[in-house]
C-alpha positions as CSV (number, residue, x, y, z in Angstrom):
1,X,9.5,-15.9,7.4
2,X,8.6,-18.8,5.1
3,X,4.9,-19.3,5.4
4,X,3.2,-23.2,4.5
5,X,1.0,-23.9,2.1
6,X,-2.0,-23.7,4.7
7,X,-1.0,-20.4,6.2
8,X,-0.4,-18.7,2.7
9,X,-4.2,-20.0,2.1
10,X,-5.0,-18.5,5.2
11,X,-3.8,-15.3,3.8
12,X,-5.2,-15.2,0.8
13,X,-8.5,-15.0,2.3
14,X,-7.8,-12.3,4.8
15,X,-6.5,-11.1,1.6
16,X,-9.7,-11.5,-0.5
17,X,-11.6,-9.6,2.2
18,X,-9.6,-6.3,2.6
19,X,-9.8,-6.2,-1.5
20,X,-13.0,-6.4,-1.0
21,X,-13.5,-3.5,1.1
22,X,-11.5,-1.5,-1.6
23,X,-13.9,-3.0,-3.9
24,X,-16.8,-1.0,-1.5
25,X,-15.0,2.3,-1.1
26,X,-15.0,2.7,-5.1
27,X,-18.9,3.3,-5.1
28,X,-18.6,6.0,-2.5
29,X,-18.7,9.5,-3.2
30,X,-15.3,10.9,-1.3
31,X,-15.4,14.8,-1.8
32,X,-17.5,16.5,0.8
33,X,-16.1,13.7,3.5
34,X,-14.4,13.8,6.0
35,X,-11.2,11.1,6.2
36,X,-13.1,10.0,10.0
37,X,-16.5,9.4,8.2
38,X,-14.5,7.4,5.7
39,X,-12.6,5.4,8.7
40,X,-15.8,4.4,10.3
41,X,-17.2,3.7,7.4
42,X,-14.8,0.9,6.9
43,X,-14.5,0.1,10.3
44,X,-17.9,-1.1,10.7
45,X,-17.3,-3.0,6.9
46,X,-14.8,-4.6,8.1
47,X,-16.5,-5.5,11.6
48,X,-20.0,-5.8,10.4
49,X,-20.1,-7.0,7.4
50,X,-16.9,-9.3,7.2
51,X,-16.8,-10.3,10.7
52,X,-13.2,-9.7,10.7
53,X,-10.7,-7.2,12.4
54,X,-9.8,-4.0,11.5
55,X,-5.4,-4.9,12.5
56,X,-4.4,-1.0,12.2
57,X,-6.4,0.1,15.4
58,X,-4.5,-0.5,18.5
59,X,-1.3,-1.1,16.8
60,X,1.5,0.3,18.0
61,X,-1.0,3.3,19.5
62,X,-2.7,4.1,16.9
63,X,-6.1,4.9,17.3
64,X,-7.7,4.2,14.0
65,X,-8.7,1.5,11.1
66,X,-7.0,3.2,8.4
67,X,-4.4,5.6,7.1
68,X,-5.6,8.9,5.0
69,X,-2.6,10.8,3.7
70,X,-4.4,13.4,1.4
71,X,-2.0,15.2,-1.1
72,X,1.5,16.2,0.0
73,X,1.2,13.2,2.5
74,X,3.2,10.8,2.1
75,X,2.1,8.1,4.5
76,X,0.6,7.6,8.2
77,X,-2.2,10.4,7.8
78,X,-4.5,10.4,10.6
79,X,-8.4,10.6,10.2
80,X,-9.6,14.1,11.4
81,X,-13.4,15.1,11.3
82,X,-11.9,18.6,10.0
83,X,-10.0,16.8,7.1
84,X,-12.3,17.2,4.3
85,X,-11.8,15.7,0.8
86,X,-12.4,18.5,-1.9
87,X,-12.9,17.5,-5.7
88,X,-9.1,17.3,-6.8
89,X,-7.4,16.0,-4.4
90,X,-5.7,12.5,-4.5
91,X,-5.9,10.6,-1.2
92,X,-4.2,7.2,-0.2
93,X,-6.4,5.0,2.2
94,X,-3.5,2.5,3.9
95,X,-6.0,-0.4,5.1
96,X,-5.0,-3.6,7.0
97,X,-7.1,-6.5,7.9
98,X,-6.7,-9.6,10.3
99,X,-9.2,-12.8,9.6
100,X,-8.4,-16.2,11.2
101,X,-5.5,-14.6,13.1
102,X,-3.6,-13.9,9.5
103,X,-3.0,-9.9,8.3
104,X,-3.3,-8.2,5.4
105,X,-2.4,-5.1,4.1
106,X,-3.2,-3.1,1.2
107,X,-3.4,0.8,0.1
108,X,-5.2,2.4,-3.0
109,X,-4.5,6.1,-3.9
110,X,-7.8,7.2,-5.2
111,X,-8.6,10.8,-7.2
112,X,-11.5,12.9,-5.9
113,X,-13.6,14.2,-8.4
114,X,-11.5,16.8,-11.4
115,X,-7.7,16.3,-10.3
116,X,-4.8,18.0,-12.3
117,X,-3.7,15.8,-15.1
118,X,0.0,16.1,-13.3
119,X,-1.6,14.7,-10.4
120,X,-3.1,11.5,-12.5
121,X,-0.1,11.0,-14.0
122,X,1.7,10.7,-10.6
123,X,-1.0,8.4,-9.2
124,X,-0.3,6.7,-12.4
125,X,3.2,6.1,-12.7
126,X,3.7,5.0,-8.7
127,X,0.6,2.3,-9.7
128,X,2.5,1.4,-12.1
129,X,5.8,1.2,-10.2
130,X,4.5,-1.2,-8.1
131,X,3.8,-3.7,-10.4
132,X,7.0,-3.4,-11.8
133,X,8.2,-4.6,-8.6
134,X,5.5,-7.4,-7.8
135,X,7.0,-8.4,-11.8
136,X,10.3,-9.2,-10.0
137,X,8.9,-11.2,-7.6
138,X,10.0,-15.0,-8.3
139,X,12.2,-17.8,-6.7
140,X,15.5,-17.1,-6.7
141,X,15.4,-13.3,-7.4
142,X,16.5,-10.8,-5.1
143,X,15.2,-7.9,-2.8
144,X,17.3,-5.6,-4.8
145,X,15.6,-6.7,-8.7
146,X,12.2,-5.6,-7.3
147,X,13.0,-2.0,-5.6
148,X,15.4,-1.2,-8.8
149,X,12.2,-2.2,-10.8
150,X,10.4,0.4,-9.3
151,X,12.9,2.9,-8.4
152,X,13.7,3.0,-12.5
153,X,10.4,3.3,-13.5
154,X,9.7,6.6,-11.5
155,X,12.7,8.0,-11.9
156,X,12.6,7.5,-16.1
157,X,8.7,9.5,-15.2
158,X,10.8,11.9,-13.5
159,X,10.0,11.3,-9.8
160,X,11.5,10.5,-6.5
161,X,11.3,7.3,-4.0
162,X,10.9,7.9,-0.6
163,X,13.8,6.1,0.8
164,X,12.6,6.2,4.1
165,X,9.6,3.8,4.3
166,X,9.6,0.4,2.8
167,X,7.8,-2.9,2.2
168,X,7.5,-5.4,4.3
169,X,7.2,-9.5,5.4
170,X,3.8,-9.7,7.1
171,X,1.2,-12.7,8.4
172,X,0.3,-13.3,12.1
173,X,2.2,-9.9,13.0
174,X,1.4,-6.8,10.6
175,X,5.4,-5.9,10.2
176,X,7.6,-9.5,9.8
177,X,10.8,-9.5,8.6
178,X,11.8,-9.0,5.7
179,X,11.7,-5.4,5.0
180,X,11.1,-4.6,1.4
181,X,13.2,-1.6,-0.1
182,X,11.6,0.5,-3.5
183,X,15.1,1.2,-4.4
184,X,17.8,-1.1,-4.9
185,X,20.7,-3.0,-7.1
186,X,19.5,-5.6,-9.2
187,X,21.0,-9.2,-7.6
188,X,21.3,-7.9,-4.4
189,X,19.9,-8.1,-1.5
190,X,17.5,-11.3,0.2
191,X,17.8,-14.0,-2.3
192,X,12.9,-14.9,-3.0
193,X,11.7,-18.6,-2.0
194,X,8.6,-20.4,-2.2
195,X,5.9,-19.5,0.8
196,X,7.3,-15.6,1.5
197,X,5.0,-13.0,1.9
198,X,5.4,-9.2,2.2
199,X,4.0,-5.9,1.2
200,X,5.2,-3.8,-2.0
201,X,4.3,-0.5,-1.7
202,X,6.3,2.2,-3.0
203,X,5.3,5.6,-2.6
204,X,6.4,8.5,-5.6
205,X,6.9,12.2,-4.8
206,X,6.2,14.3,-7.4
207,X,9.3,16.4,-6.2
208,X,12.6,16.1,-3.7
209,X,12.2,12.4,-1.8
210,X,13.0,14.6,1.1
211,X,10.3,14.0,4.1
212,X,8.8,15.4,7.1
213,X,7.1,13.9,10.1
214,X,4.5,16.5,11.9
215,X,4.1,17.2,15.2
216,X,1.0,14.6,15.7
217,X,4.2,11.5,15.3
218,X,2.0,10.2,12.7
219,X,1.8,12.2,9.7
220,X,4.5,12.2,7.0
221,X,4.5,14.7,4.4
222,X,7.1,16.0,1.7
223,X,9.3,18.4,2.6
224,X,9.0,20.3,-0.4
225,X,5.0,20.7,0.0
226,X,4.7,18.4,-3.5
227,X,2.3,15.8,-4.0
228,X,2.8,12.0,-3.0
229,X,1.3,9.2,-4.2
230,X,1.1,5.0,-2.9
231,X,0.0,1.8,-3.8
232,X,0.7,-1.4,-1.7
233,X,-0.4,-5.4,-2.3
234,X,0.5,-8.3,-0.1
235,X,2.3,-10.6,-2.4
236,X,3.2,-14.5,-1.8
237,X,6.3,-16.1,-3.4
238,X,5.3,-18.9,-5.1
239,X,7.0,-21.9,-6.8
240,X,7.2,-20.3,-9.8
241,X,6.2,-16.5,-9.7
242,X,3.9,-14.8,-7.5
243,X,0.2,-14.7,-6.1
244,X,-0.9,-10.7,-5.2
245,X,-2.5,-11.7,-2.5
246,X,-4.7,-8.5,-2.0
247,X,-5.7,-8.5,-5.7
248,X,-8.7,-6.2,-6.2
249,X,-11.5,-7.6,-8.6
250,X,-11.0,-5.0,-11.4
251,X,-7.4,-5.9,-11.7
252,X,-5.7,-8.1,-13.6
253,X,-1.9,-9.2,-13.0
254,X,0.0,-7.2,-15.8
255,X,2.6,-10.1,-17.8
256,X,6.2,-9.8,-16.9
257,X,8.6,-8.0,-20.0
């Protein structure tokens, strides 16, 4: 669970690169594509241009580089030639990445073209519910201060956490222990020290927190038919605060209070 100095480093890096293939899907134009396009479009990114490897493909089954859950999906949508982004839609791409044998894991909710103000402001508020929680993240705080960081801020916006699907530890293996609730008692829960590192990543219905998982045994979608929305960053614990590991370059670490 506790990673060394050299491994967080190691990290970091694998780190740097998936941010960077965010960094490459924000010049692409998204409506008119299909989610596969997109997923080989980062497949051979990642591959060809970062020499690294694409950890979501083989894992577990899965077929693919990345998860695409358009709309009222909440998480573990599956690329489809026939799934077509359309201007409006919000779509999460759920991206992991393994470089000198170390994963990381990130996920971006982006808005295609026009979208609903009510839609921006859920893409809004669950970005910003997950820096609340990355805020928590310190030595000596617990599990239970970061998912009650995010769990008040969406409620107080008036939406749900999915309960369901959490955070999570992660380096040589994509899902390490510990697992990382987004709802939560503050002081409860695993007690932070120096050299953790997991995934934040809360994901906001704009309705009931209820979920669904379709037929496929991927896809998980609201069970209302409302919107969802997700961000994730690999975080370190360092010796005094955190390091978002997964940091995009046009982001900047918002100051605790």
């Amino acid at each position: 669970m506790i990673k060394s100095p050299e491994e967080v480093e190691l990290m970091a890096e694998s780190g740097r690169l998936l941010a960077s293939v965010f960094s490459h899907l924000d010049g692409e134009v998204l409506a008119g594509r299909s989610t596969m396009e997109i997923n080989d479009l980062v497949e051979a990114f990642i591959v060809d241009r970062l020499a690294a490897r694409p950890a979501s493909k083989g894992q577990y089954g899965y077929g693919y580089v990345l998860n695409c859950s358009r709309n009222e999906v909440v998480c573990h949508g599956v690329p489809s030639e026939t799934d077509v982004l359309r201007g409006g839609d919000i779509v999460n791409f759920d991206i992991t990445l393994e470089k000198n044998g170390y994963i990381a894991d990130s996920s971006k909710t982006y808005l295609v073209g026009e979208v609903h103000p009510a839609a921006r402001r859920l893409v809004r508020t669950t970005y910003e519910a997950m820096w609340k929680g990355i805020q928590e993240v310190r030595p000596g705080a617990r599990l239970g201060d970061v998912g009650h960081a995010i769990e008040r801020h969406a409620k107080r916006a008036g939406y749900s956490v999915v309960h369901e699907y959490c955070g999570h530890g992660i380096g040589r293996e994509m899902h390490e222990k510990p697992e990382v609730l987004h709802f939560g008692r503050p002081g409860t829960g695993l007690r932070l020290e120096e050299g953790m590192v997991f995934t934040i990543e809360p994901m906001l219905n704009a309705g009931r927190r209820a979920v669904h998982t379709e037929d496929d045994g991927w896809t998980v979608v609201t069970a209302d038919g409302k919107l969802s929305a997700q961000f994730e960053h690999t975080v370190a614990v360092t010796g005094n605060g955190v390091r978002v590991l997964t940091l995009r370059p046009d982001e900047t670490v918002p100051r605790r209070g």
